[in-house]
C-alpha positions, -999 to 999 in steps of 0.1 A, spaced: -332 878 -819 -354 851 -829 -354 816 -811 -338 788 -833 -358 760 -845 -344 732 -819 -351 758 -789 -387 767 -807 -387 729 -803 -381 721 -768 -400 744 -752 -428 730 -768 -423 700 -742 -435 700 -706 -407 685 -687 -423 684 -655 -397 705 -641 -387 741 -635 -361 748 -669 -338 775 -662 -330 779 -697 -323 761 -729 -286 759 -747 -276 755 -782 -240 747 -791 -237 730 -758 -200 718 -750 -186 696 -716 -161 715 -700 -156 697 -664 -172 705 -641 -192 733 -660 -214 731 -694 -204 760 -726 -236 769 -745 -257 799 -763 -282 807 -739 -316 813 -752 -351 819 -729 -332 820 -696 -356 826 -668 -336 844 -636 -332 874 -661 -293 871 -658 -290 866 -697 -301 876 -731 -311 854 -757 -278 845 -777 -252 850 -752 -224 822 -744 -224 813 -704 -208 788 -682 -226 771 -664 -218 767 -623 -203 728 -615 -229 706 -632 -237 680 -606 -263 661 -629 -267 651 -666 -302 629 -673 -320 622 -703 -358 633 -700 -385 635 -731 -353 627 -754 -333 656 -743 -304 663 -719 -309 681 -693 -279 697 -666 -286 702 -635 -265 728 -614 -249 737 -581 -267 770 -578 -299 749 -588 -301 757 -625 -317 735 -646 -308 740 -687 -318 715 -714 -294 709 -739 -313 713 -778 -282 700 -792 -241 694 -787 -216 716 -805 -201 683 -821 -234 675 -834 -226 710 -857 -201 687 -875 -173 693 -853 -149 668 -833 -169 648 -810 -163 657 -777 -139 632 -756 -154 643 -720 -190 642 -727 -212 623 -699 -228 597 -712 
């Protein structure tokens, strides 16, 4: 499976910290993040596959993307919300 464009994307940016992995389709479910996992670095999943993240117990903007921060000590950036695919806007999102 090929890497979409906004992944291709933001791996092109040094972020200055470990990234765990980078999600697509990303939706706020407290406490825990929805998304398509792509380039995930601990080997625990392919490129593609929908996860849930662990409680997320950080959200900050860095180099104009979001990043989520973990308990287990993930780090993923977000390449873009499932709302911003034309659906509902999400009422829970961290702002």
């Amino acid at each position: 499976m090929g890497l979409p464009q906004c992944v291709r994307d933001a791996k092109k940016i040094d972020f200055g910290v470990p990234i765990s992995g980078y999600l697509c389709c990303a939706e706020f479910q407290p406490p825990c993040v929805i998304g398509v996992v792509f380039s995930e670095t601990r080997g625990r999943f392919t490129d593609g596959k929908t996860i849930r993240t662990s409680l997320v117990e950080r959200v900050y903007e860095l180099r104009g993307y979001q990043l989520c921060e973990t308990h287990n000590g993930s780090r993923y950036v977000v390449c873009h919300w499932w709302y911003e695919n034309g659906a509902a806007p999400e009422v829970n999102m961290i702002h």
